[in-house]
Structure formats: structure tokens, C-alpha cells
N, C-alpha and C positions, 0 to 999 in steps of 0.2 A: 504494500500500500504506500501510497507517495504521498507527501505533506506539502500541502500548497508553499509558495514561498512566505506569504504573507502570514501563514500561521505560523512558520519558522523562523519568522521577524518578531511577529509575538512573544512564541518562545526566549528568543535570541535577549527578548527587552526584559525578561522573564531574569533571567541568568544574571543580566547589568546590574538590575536593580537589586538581585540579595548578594553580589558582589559590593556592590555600593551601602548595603545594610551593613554589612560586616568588617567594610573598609578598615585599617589597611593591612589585615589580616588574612593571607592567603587560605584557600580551602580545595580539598580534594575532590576528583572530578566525583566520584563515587556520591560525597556528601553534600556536591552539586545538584546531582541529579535526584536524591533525594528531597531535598528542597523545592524543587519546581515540578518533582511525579514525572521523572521520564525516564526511559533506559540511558544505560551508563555510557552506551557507544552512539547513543545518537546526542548524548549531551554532548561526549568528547568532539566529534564531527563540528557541533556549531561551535564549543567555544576555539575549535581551530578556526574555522571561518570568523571569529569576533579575534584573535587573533593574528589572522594577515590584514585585517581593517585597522589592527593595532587599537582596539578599545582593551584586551586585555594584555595581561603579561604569564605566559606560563616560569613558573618557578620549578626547576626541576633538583634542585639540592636542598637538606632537610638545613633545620636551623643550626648544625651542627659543620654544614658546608660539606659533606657525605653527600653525594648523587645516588638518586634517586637510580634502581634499575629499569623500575615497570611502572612506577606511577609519577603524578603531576598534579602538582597545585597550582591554582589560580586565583589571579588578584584583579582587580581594575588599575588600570593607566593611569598615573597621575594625575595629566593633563586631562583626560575623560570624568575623574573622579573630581574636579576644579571645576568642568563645564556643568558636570550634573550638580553639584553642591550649590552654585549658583542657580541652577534654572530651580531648585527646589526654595528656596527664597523670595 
């Protein structure tokens, strides 16, 4: 079954927004996709695609500076997380 684009825009604003909840607190795609109720490889797919738009940043080393082998955290862009904190004002 295919998902329109505009419901994948949805989703997509879906992810920003509890990125931007939790700011600047990176979080796992897994604990992503629990948040917004979708599966873990179709979250991973969009926050690739939010991604190369450069609204997110994947973090792939633990806070210890040890890489990651198989997973990824994610956070919002800075400059993304300045534009949103303003339009929320």
C-alpha cells in the first residue's frame, strides 16, 4: 500500500514537532516511531528524507563518543529549531 505524499508531509511534521518537544535532546528512531504510531522503517525512511532537506541531524555516537553499530539518534537542526521556536511565539 503506498502513502500519499501529503500524508507523508503530515507524518514528516508529525516527527518535527516531538523533535522540537524534546529539543535538544537527541532520541532513537525506534522511540520515534513510537511517538507518532508508525513502523520503525518507515519512520527511518522519512527522517532520512527530513534529513537530506537538512531539518534534522542524525547523531550516530553515544554520549560517551563510542559509534553506534546499528542504530541512530535524532535531533532537530538548530537553525530549524530557531525558525520553529519563533513561528511558535
Amino acid at each position: 500500500m503506498r502513502i500519499s505524499d501529503k500524508k507523508r508531509e503530515k507524518i514528516s511534521e508529525q516527527i518535527l514537532a516531538y523533535l522540537f518537544s524534546i529539543n535538544p535532546r537527541p532520541e532513537f528512531t525506534n522511540k520515534i516511531a513510537q511517538e507518532i504510531i508508525r513502523d520503525e522503517e518507515f519512520t527511518k525512511k522519512l527522517l532520512l528524507d527530513l534529513k537530506k532537506k537538512d531539518f534534522v541531524i542524525e547523531v550516530r555516537k553515544n554520549p560517551q563518543g563510542i559509534s553506534y553499530l546499528r542504530r541512530s539518534r535524532w535531533k532537530l537542526n538548530p537553525k530549524v529549531y530557531k525558525i520553529y521556536s519563533q513561528k511558535q511565539n
